[in-house]
C-alpha positions in Angstrom: 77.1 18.8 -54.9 73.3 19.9 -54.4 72.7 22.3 -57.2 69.9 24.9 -55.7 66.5 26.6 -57.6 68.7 30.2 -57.7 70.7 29.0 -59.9 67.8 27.2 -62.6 65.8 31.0 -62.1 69.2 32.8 -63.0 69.3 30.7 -66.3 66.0 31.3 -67.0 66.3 35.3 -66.4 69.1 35.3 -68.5 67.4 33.6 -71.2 64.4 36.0 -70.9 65.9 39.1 -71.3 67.8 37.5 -74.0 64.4 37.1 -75.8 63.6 40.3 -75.1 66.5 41.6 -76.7 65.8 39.8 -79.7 61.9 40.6 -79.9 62.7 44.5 -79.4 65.5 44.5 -82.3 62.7 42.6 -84.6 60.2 45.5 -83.5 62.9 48.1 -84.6 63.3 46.5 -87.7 60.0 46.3 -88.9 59.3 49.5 -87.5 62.1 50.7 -89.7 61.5 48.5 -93.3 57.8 47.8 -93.0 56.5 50.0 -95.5 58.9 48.6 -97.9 57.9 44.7 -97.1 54.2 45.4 -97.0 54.6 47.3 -100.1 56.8 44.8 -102.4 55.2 41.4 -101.0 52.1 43.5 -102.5 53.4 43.5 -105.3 54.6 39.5 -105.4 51.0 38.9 -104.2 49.3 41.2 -107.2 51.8 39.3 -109.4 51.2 35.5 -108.4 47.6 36.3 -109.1 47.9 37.2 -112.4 47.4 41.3 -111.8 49.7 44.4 -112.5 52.0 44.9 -109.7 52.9 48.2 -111.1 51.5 50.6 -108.4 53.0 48.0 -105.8 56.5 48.3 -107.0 56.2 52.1 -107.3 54.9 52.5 -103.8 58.1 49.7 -102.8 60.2 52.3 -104.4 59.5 55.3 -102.4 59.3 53.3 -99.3 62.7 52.4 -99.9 63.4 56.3 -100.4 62.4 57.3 -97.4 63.3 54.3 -95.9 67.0 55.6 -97.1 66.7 59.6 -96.1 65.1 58.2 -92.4 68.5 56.4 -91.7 70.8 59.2 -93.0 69.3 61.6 -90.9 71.4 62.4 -87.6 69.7 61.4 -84.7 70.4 62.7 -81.0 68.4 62.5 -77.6 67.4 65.9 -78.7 65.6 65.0 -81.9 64.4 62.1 -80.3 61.0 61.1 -81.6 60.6 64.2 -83.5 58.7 63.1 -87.2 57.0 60.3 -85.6 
C-alpha cells in the first residue's frame, strides 16, 4: 500500500494543536499561581544567599490568599474578564 502526504500532515495537525493545548493550560496556570511562585522562589533565592526571606514569605502568603478567593469566586460568561 502507498501511504500518501495527507495522511503525515494530519499527524502533524494533530500533534500541533495538541501542543497548543498544552502551552495554553501552562499560560492559564501561571497566569493563575504566578504571583505566589515569583513570590516564594523570592524568598528561596533571599534565603540561599544568606538574607531574610521574611517580606518574601509574607508576600507568598497573600498571594496564596488571593490566589484562594480568585478560584472560589463564581465565574460565568457574564463576569467574564471583569477584575482583570
Amino acid at each position: 500500500m502507498k501511504r500518501t502526504t495527507k495522511q503525515f500532515g494530519q499527524g502533524m495537525t494533530e500533534y500541533i494543536i495538541i501542543v497548543a493545548l498544552v502551552a495554553i493550560a501552562g499560560i492559564a496556570a501561571y497566569s493563575f499561581f504566578g504571583g505566589t511562585l515569583r513570590s516564594s522562589l523570592g524568598g528561596v533565592a533571599a534565603e540561599l544567599s544568606g538574607g531574610d526571606n521574611s517580606g518574601a514569605l509574607t508576600q507568598a502568603q497573600g498571594q496564596a490568599t488571593k490566589t484562594t478567593a480568585e478560584g472560589a469566586t463564581q465565574k460565568t460568561l457574564a463576569t467574564y474578564g471583569a477584575g482583570n
